[in-house]
C-alpha distance (Angstrom), angle and dihedral (degrees) to the residues before:
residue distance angle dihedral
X1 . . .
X2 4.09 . .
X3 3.23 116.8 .
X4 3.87 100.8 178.1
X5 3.93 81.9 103.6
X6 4.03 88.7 68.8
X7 3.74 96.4 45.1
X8 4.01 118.6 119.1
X9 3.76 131.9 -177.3
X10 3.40 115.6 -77.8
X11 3.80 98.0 32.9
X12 3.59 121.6 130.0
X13 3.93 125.3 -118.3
X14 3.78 156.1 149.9
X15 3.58 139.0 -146.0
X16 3.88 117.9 -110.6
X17 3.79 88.9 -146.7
X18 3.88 99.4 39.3
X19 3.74 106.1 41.0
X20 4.19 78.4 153.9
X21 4.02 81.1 77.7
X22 3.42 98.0 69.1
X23 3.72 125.2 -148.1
X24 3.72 119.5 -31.5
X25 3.44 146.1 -154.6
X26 3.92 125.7 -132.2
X27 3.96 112.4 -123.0
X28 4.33 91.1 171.2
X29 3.60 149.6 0.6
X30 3.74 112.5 -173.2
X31 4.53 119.6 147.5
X32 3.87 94.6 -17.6
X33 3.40 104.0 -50.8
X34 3.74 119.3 109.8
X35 3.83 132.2 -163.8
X36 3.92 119.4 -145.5
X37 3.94 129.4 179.3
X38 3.62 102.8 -146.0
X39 3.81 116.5 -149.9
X40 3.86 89.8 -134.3
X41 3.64 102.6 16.5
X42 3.74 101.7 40.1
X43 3.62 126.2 -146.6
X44 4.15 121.7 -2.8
X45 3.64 135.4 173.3
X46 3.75 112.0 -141.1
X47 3.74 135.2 -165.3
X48 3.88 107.8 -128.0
X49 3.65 90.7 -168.6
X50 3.92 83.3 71.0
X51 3.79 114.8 24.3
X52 3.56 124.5 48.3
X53 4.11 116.9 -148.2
X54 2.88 123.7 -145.9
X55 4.01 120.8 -129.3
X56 4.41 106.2 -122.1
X57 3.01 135.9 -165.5
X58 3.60 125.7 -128.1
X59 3.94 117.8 -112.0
């Protein structure tokens, strides 16, 4: 089940392909595609139709 469609800003999560990026935090949500500042990445725009986050939780 995706739950990129539930995300809102602020939330915390990581990438199940890039676990190098670290947690991060979710700046927007708007028609499937989902922005995330990455702690060691920085900031990426990902298509929710396609990847799945995964909801963190912060250490």
């Amino acid at each position: 089940m995706n739950l990129n469609e539930f995300l809102e800003p602020g939330m915390l999560v990581t990438h199940p392909l890039q676990p190098d990026w670290g947690i991060g935090q979710v700046q927007s949500n708007v028609a499937g595609k989902v922005t995330v500042n990455f702690r060691e990445c920085g900031k990426v725009v990902i298509d929710g139709t396609r990847i799945g986050l995964i909801l963190a939780d912060d250490p």
